[in-house]
C-alpha positions as CSV (number, residue, x, y, z in Angstrom):
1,X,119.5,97.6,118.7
2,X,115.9,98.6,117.8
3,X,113.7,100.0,120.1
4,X,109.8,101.1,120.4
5,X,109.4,104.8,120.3
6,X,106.4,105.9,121.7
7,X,106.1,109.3,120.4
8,X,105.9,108.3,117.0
9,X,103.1,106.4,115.5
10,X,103.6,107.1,111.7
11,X,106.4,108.2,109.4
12,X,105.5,111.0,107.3
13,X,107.9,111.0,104.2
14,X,107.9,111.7,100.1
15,X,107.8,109.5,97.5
16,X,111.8,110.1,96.9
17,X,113.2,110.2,100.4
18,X,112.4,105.9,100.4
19,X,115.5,104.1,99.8
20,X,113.3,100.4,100.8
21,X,110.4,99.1,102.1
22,X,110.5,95.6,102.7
23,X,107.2,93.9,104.1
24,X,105.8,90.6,105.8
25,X,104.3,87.9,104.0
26,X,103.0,86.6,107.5
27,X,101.1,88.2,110.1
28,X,102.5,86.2,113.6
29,X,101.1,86.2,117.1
30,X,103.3,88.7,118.7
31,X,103.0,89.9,122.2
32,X,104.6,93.6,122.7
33,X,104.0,95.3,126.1
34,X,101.4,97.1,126.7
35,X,98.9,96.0,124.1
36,X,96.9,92.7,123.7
37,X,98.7,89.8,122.0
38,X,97.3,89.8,117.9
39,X,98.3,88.8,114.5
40,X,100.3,91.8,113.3
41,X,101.7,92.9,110.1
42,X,105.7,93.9,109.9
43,X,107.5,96.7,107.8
44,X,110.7,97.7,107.4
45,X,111.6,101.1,105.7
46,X,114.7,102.7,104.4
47,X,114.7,106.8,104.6
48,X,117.5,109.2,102.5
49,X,117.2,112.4,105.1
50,X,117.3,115.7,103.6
51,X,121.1,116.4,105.2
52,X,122.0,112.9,103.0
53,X,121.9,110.7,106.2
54,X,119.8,107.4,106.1
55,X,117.4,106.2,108.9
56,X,115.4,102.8,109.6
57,X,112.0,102.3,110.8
58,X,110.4,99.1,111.5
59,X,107.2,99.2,112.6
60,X,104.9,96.9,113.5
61,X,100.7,97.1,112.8
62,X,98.2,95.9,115.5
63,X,95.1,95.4,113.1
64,X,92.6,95.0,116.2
65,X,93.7,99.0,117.3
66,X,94.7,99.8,114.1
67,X,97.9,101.6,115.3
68,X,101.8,101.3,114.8
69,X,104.3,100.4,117.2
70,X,107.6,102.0,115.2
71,X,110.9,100.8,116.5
72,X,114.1,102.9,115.5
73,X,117.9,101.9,116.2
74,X,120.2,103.4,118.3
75,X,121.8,104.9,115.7
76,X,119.1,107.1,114.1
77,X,121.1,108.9,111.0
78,X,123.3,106.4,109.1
79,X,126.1,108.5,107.2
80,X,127.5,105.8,104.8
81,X,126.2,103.5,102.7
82,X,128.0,100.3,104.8
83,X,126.2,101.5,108.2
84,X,123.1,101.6,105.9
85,X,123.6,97.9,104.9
86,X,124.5,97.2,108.7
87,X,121.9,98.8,110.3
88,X,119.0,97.4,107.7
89,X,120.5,93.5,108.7
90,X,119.9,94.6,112.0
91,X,116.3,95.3,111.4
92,X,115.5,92.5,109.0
93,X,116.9,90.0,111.4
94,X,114.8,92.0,114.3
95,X,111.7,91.3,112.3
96,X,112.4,87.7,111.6
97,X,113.2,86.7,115.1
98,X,109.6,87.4,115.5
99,X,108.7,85.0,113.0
100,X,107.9,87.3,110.1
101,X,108.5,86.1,107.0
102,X,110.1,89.1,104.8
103,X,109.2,90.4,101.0
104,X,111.6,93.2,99.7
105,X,109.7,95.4,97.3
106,X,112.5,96.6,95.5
107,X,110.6,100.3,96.2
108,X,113.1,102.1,93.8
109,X,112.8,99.9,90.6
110,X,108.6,100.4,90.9
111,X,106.9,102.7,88.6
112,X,105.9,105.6,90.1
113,X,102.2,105.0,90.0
114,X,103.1,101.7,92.2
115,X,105.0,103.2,94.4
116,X,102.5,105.6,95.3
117,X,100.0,103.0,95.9
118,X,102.5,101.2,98.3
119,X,102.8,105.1,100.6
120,X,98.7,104.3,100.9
121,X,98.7,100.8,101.0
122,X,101.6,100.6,104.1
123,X,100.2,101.7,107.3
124,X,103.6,102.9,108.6
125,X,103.0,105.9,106.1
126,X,99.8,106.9,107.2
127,X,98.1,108.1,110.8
128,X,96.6,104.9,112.7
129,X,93.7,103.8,111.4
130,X,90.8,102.7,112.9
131,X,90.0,99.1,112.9
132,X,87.6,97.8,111.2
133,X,84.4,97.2,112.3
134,X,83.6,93.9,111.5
135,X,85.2,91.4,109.2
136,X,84.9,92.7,105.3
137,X,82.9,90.6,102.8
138,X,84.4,89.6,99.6
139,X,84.4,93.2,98.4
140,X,85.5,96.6,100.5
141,X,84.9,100.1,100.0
142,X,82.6,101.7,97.4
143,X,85.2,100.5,94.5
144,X,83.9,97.2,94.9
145,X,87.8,95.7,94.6
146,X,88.4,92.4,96.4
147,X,89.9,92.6,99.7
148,X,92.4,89.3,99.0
149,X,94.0,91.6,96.1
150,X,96.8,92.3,98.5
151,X,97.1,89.0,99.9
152,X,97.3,87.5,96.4
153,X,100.1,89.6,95.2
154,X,101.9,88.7,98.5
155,X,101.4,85.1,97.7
156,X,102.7,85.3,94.1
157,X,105.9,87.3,95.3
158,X,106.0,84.3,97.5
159,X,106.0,81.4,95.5
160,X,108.2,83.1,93.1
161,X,110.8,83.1,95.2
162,X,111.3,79.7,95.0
């Protein structure tokens, strides 16, 4: 079973230590206690500890705070690779019963460039952010890039499935 824990907002980890990071597609309504009901993103990460234990993280990101609510299982190190497997179920099936739809990014087979770009992209990786301000224009930040960049790729990955 997978529970909120308050003291942690963020997961601070190395590019190696990911085993899987698997992401929503969707960003549903969810109401979680405490904080105002919002569209919110879902992520569910895969950790190799340095004893050689595994944990989960799911986390959840309320854009209109910009924080993370991180749930971890009852279980938090994961000796085998079978209680791995379990466990991770357990959280994918926790994310979809709150109507995410989920996109596995296959973390380990990316090129290491990419899978540095995921660490920034993913706010479970990162302190809370602030929210933004107002809503962005069709380009963000000084680089100029297209803020639907992201939601493109999630679309293609997507329809590809199919």
């Amino acid at each position: 079973m997978f529970t909120a824990e308050p003291s942690l907002s963020w997961v601070q980890t190395a590019r190696d230590q990911i085993v899987a990071v698997v992401e929503s597609i969707n960003q549903p309504q969810v109401s979680i206690p405490g904080k105002s009901p919002q569209a919110v993103s879902g992520h569910l990460c895969g950790l190799r500890n340095p004893n050689g234990s595994f944990s989960i993280y799911v986390a959840l990101h309320l854009p209109k705070s910009g924080e993370n609510v991180v749930y971890l299982h009852e279980r938090r190190q994961l000796t085998t690779a079978d209680e791995y497997r379990a466990v991770e179920l357990e959280g994918l099936q926790f994310l979809e019963s709150m109507g995410f739809m989920l996109d596995n990014l296959n973390f380990r087979n990316l090129a290491a460039d990419v899978q540095e770009q995921v660490l920034r992209r993913v706010p479970l990786f990162s302190p809370p952010r602030a929210p933004a301000a107002s809503a962005p224009g069709p380009s963000s930040g000084a680089s100029g890039l297209s803020s639907a960049a992201p939601d493109a790729a999630r679309v293609a990955r997507l329809l590809a499935s199919f």
